[in-house]
C-alpha beads as a LAMMPS data file, in Angstrom:
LAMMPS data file: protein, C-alpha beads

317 atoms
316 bonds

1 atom types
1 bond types

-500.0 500.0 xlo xhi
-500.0 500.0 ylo yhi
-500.0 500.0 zlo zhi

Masses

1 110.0

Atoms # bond

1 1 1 227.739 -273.070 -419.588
2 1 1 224.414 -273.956 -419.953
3 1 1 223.442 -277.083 -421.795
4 1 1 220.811 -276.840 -424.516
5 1 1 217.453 -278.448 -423.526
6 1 1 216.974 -281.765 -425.451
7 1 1 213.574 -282.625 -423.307
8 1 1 210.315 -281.157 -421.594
9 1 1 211.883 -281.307 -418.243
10 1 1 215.069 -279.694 -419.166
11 1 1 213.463 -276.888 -420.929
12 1 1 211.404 -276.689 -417.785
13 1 1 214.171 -276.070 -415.837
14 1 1 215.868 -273.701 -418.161
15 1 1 212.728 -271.309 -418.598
16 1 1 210.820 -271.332 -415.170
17 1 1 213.590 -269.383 -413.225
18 1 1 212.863 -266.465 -416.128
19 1 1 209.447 -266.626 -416.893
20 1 1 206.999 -264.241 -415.355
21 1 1 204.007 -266.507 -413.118
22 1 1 201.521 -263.798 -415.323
23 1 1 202.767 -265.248 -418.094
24 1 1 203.959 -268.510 -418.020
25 1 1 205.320 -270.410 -421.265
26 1 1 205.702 -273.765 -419.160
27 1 1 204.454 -275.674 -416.233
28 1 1 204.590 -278.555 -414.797
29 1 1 201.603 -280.461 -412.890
30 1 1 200.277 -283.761 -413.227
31 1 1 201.904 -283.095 -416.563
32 1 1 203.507 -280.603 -418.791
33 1 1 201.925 -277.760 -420.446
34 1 1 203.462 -275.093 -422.916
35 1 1 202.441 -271.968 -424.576
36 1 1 201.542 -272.316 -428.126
37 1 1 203.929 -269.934 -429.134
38 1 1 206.719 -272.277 -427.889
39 1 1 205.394 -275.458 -430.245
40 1 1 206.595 -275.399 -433.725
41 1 1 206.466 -277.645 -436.940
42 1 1 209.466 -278.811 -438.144
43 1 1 209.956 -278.417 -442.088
44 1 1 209.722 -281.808 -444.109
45 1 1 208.544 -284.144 -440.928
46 1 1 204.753 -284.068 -441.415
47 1 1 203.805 -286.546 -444.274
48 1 1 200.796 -284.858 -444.457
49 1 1 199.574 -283.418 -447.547
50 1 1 202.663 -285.361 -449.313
51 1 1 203.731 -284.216 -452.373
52 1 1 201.368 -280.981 -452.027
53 1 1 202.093 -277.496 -451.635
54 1 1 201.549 -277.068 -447.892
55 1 1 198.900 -274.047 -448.478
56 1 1 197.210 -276.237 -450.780
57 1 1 196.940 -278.973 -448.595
58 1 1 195.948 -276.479 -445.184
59 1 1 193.356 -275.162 -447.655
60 1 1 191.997 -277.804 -448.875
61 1 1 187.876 -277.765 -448.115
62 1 1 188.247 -281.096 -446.071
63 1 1 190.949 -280.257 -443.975
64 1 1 189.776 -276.882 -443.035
65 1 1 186.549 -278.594 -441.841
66 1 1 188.373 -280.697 -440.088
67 1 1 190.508 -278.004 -438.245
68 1 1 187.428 -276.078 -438.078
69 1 1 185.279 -278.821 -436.252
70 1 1 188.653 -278.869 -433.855
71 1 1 188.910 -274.926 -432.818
72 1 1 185.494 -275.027 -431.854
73 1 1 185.783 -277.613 -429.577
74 1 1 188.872 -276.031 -427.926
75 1 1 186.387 -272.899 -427.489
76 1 1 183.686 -274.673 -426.050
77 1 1 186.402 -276.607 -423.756
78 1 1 186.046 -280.099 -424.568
79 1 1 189.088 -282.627 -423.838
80 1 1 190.764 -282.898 -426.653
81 1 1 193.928 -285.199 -426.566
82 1 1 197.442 -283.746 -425.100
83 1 1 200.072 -282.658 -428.600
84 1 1 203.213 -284.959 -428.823
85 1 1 206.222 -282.854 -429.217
86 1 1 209.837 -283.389 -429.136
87 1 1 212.293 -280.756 -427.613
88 1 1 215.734 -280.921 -429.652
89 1 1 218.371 -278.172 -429.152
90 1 1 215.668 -275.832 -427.204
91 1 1 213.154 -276.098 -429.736
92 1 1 209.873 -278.090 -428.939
93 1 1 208.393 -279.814 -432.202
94 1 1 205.082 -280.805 -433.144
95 1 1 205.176 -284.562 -433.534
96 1 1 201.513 -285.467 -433.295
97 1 1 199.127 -282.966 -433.633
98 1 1 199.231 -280.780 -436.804
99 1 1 195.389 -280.515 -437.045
100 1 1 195.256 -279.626 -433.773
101 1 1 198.224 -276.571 -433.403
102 1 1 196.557 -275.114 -436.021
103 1 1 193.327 -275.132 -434.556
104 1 1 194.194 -273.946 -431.676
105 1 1 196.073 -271.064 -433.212
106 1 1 192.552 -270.422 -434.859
107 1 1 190.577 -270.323 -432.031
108 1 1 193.211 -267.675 -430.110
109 1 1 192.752 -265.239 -433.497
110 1 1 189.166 -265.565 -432.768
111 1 1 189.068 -264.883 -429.157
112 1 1 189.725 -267.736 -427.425
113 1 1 191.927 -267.315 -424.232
114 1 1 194.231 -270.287 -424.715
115 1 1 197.164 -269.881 -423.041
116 1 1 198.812 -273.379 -422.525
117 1 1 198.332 -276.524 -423.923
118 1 1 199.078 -279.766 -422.646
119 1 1 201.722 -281.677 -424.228
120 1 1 203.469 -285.246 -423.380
121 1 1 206.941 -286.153 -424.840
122 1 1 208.171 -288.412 -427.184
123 1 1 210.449 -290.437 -426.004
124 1 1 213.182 -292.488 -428.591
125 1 1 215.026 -292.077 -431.849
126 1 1 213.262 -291.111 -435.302
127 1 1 212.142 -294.409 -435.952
128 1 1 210.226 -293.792 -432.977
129 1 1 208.887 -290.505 -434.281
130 1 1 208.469 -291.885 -437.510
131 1 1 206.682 -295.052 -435.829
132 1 1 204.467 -292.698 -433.915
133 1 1 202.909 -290.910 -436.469
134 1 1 201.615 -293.971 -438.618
135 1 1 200.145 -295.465 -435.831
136 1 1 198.312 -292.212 -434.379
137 1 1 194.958 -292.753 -433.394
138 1 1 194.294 -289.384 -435.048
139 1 1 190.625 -288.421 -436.031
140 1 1 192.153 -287.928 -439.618
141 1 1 194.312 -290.944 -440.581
142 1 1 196.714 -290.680 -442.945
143 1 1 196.066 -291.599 -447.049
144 1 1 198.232 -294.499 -447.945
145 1 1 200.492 -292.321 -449.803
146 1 1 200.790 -290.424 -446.591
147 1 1 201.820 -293.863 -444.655
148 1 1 204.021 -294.650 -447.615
149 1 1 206.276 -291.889 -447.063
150 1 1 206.479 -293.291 -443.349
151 1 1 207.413 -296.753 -444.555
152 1 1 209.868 -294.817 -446.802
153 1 1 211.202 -293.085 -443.984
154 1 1 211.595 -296.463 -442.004
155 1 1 213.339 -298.305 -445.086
156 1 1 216.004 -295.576 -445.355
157 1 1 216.752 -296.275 -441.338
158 1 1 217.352 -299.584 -442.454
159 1 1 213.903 -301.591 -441.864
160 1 1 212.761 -304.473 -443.658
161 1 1 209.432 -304.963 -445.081
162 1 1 208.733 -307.356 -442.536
163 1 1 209.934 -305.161 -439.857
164 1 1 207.491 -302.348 -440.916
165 1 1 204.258 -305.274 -440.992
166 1 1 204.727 -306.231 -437.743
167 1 1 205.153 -302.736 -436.144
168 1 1 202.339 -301.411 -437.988
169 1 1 199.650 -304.203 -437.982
170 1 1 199.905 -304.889 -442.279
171 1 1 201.536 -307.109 -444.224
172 1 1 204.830 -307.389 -445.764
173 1 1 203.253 -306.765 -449.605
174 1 1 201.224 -304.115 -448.248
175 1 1 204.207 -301.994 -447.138
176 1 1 206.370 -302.874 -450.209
177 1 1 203.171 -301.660 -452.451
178 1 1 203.222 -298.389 -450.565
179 1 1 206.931 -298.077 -451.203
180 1 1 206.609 -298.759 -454.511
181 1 1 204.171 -295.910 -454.701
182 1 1 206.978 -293.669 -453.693
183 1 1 208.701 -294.795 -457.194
184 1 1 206.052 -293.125 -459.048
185 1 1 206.266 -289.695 -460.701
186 1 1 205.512 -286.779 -458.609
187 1 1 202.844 -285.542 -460.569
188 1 1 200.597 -289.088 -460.164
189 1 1 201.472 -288.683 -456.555
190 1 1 199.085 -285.416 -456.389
191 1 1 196.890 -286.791 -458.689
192 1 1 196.544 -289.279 -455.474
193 1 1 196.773 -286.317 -452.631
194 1 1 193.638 -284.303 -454.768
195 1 1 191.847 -287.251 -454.520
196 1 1 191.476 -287.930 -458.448
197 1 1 192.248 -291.268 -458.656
198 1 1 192.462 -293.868 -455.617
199 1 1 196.087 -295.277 -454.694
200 1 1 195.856 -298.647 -456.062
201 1 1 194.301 -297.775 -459.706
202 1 1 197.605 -295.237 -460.024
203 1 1 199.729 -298.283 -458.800
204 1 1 198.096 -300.316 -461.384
205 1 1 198.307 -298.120 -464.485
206 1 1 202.131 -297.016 -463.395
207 1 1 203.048 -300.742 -463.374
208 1 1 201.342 -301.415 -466.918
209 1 1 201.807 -298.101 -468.618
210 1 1 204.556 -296.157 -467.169
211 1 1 204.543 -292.532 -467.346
212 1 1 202.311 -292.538 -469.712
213 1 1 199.750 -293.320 -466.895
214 1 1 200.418 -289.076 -465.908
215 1 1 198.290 -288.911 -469.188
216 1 1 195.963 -291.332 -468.807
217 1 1 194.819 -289.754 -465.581
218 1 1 194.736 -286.546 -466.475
219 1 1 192.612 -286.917 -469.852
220 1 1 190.245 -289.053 -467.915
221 1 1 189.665 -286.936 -464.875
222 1 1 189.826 -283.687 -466.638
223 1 1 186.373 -285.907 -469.266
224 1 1 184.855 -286.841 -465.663
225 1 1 184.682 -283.133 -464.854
226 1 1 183.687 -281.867 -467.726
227 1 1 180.901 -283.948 -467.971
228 1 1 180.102 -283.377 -464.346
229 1 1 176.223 -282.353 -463.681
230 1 1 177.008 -281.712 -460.086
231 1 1 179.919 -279.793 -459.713
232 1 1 180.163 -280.008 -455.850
233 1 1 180.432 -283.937 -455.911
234 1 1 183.953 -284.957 -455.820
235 1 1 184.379 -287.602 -459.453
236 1 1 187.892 -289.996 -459.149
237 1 1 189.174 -291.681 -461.889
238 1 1 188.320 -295.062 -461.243
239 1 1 189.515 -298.694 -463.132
240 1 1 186.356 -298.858 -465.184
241 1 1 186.526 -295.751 -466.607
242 1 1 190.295 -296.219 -467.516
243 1 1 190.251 -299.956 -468.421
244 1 1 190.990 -300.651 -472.086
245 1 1 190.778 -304.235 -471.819
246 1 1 187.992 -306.271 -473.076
247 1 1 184.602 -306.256 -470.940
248 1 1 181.679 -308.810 -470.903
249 1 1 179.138 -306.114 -471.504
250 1 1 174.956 -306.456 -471.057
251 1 1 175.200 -306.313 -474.927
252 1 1 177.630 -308.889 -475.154
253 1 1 175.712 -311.355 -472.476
254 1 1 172.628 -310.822 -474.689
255 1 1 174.341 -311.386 -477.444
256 1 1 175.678 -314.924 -476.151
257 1 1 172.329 -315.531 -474.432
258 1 1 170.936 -315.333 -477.943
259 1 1 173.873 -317.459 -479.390
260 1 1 173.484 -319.998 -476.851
261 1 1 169.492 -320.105 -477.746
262 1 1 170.087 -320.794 -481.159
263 1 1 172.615 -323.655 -480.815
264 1 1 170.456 -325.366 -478.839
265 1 1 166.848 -325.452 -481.084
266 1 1 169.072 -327.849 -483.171
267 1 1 170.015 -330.522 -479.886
268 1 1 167.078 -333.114 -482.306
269 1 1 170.420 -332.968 -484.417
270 1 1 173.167 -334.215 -481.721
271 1 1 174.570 -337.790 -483.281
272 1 1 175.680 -339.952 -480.821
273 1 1 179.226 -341.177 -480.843
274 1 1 180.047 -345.054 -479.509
275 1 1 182.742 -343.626 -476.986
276 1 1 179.844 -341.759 -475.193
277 1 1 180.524 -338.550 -477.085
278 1 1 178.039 -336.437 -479.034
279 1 1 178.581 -334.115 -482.055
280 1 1 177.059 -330.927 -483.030
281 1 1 177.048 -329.778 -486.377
282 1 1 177.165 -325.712 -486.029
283 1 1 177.535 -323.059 -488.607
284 1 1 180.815 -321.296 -489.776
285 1 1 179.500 -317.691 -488.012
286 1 1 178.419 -319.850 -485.376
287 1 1 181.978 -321.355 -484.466
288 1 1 183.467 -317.816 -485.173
289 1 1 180.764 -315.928 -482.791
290 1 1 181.589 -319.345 -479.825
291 1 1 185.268 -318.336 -480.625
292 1 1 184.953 -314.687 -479.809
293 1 1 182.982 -315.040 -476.840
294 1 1 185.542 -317.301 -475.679
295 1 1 188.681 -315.061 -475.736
296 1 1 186.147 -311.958 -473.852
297 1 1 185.411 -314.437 -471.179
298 1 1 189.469 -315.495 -470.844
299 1 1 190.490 -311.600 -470.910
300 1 1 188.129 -310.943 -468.602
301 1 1 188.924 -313.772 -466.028
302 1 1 192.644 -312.388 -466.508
303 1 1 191.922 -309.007 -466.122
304 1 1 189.546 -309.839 -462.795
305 1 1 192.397 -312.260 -461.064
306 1 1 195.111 -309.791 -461.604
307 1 1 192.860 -307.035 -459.766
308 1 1 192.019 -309.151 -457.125
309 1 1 195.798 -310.655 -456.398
310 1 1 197.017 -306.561 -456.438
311 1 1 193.858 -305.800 -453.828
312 1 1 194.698 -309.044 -451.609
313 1 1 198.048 -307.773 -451.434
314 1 1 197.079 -304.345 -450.403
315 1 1 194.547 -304.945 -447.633
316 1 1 196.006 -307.920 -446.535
317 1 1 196.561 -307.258 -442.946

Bonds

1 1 1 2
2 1 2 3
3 1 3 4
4 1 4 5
5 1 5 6
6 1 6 7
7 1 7 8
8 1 8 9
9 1 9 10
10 1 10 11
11 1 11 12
12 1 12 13
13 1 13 14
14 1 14 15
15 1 15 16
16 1 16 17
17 1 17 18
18 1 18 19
19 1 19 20
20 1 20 21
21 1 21 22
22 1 22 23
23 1 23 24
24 1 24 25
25 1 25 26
26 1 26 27
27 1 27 28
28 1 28 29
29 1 29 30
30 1 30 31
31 1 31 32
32 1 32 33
33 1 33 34
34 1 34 35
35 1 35 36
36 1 36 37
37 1 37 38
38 1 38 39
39 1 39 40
40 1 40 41
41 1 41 42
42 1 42 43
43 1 43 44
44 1 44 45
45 1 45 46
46 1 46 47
47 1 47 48
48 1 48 49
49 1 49 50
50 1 50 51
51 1 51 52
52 1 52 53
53 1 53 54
54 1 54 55
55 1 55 56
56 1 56 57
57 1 57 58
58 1 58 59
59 1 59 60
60 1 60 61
61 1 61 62
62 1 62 63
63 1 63 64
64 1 64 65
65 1 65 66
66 1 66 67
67 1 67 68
68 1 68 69
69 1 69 70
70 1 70 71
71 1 71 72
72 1 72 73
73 1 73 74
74 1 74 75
75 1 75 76
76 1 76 77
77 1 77 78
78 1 78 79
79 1 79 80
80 1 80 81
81 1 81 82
82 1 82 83
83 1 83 84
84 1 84 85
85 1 85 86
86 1 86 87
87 1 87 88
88 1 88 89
89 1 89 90
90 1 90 91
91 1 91 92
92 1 92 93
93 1 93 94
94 1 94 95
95 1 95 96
96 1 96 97
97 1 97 98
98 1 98 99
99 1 99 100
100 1 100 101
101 1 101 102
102 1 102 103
103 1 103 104
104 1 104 105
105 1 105 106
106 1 106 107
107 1 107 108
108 1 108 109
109 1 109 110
110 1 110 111
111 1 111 112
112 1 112 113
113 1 113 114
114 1 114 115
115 1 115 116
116 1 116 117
117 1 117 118
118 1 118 119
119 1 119 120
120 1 120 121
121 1 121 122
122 1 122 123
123 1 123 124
124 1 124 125
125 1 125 126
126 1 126 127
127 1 127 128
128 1 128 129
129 1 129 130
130 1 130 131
131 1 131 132
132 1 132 133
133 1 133 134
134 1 134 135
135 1 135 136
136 1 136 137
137 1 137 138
138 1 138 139
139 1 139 140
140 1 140 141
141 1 141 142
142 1 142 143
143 1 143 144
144 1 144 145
145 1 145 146
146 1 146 147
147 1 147 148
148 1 148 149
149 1 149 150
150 1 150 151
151 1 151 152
152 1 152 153
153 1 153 154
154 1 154 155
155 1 155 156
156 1 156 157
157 1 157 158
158 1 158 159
159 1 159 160
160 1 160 161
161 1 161 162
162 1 162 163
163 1 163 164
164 1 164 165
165 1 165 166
166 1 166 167
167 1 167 168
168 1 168 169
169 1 169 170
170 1 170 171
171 1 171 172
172 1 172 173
173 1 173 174
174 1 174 175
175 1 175 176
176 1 176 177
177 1 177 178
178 1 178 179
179 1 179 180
180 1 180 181
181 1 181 182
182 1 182 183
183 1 183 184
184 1 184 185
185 1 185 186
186 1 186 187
187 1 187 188
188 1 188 189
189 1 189 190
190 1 190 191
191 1 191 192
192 1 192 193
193 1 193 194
194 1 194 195
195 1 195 196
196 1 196 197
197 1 197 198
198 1 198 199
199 1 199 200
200 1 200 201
201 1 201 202
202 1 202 203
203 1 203 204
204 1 204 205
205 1 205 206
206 1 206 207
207 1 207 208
208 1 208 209
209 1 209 210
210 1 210 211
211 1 211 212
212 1 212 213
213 1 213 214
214 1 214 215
215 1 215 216
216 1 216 217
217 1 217 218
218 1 218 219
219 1 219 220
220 1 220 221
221 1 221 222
222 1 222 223
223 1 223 224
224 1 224 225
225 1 225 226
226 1 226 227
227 1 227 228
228 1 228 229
229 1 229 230
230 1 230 231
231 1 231 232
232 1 232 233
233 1 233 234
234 1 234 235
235 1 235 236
236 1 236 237
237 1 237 238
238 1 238 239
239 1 239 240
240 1 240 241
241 1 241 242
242 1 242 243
243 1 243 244
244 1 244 245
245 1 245 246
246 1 246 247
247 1 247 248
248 1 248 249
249 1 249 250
250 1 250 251
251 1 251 252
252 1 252 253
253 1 253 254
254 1 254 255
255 1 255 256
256 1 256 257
257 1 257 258
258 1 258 259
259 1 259 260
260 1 260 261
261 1 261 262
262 1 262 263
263 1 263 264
264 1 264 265
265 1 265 266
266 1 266 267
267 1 267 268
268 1 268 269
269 1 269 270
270 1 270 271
271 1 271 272
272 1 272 273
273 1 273 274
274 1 274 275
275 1 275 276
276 1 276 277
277 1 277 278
278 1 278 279
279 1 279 280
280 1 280 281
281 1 281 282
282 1 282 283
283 1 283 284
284 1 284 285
285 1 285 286
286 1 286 287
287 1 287 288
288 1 288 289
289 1 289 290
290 1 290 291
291 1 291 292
292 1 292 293
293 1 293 294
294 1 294 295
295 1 295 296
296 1 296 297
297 1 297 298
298 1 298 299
299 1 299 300
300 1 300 301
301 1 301 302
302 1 302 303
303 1 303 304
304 1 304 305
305 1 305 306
306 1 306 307
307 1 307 308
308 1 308 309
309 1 309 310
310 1 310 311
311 1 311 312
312 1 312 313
313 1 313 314
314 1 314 315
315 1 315 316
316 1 316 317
């Protein structure tokens, strides 16, 4: 019996005593080359359009562009690089190159003579596969929610944080804030895919507000749009427009400028203390106004310093 090809040079083997030289579906040269009929997708391994219907994600405007910019260079001939597939139990699957199949499959439906496609083989376990996709030097990198589900993927083979840093070139907090993003409710994570609110602001309002930041999204992308003049420019929820924490307006800055102006045309007032101290005798609505503007400029010193520790943590490479 037969065994069942588990690599390129197995199936090699199995198919070229068969195959008709008119119509080859495999050869073998400086390196191998298959028939696009032979290379398949395997259901659930491209991250992708995570979280997205995968016709939504195939059709959305950008990625057709970007599959459409590809099948025209395969019709004009350029070099484009090899796919990465892996053969398991005679089947070859796509591993690197999901933009690509697909625009190759569009350039054959419009005329395009393609008839093999070179391919090299991935070698190791899925950690390897998984490994191999995140650090892809693909023209369309993956959205951190896309890497996340990597990372995810590496964590449930038993990888520390650490472990995924150093293989991937981030740091340890930025892989456990992308698997943290994974904790989040499904619908936030397409909220993220559609581009209608950026990663780290979902992060953010999940960790303050819970569910509840589903809502918050929604109501404030759904008022962006509406209010939307140019209906072709893509509007994302952003940390300004959701923030309902206190803000040092231009108002309020005038409004201490002026405060500040009237304290001091009474400094001819300042009494002189022995222990090198001065005092300043100020009004009731005075002190309350000084008050005021001092909790607005602690809230927003908070508010500034906890945004800044959660964006160190997620560039920090």
């Amino acid at each position: 019996m037969t065994a069942t090809p588990n690599s390129l040079r197995a199936l090699h083997e199995s198919l070229k005593a068969g195959q008709d030289k008119t119509n080859q579906q495999i050869t073998k040269g400086n390196g191998y080359s298959l028939s696009p009929d032979l290379i398949l997708e395997e259901e659930g391994f491209n991250s992708r359009g995570a979280f997205l219907d995968k016709d939504e994600y195939f059709n959305s405007e950008k990625v057709k562009a970007h599959i459409r910019k590809l099948a025209d260079a395969y019709k004009r001939g350029d070099y484009i690089p090899p796919l990465t597939v892996k053969v398991k139990n005679g089947h070859t699957y796509i591993r690197d190159g999901h933009h690509r199949i697909r625009a190759i499959r569009l350039a054959i439906e419009e005329g395009t003579p393609i008839k093999l496609v070179s391919v090299v083989e991935l070698q190791g376990d899925e950690s390897a596969q998984a490994l191999l996709v995140v650090t892809s030097n693909d023209s369309a990198p993956l959205t951190v929610l896309e890497r996340a589900v990597i990372f995810g993927r590496l964590a449930s083979y038993g990888w520390s944080a650490a472990e995924i840093a150093e293989r991937v070139g981030n740091s340890a907090n930025y892989i456990k804030s992308c698997l943290k993003m994974l904790e989040m409710p499904i619908e936030i994570k397409r909220q993220i895919q559609r581009e209608e609110v950026s990663a780290t602001h979902a992060l953010e309002l999940y960790t303050q507000h819970g569910e509840a930041a589903v809502e918050m999204i929604r109501a404030e992308y759904e008022k962006l749009t509406a209010n939307q003049a140019d209906t072709t420019k893509k509007v994302k929820v952003t940390k300004k427009a959701t923030s309902t924490g206190p803000r040092i307006t231009r108002k309020v800055v005038t409004a201490m400028t002026e405060g500040i102006f009237s304290l001091s045309s009474r400094l001819d007032t300042v009494t002189p203390l022995p222990d090198g101290m001065y005092t300043l005798q100020i009004s009731k609505e005075e002190l309350d106004m000084l008050t005021k503007f001092k909790e607005m400029a602690a809230a927003s010193a908070t508010e500034k310093e906890a945004e800044k520790r959660l964006r160190d943590d997620w560039y920090r490479t």
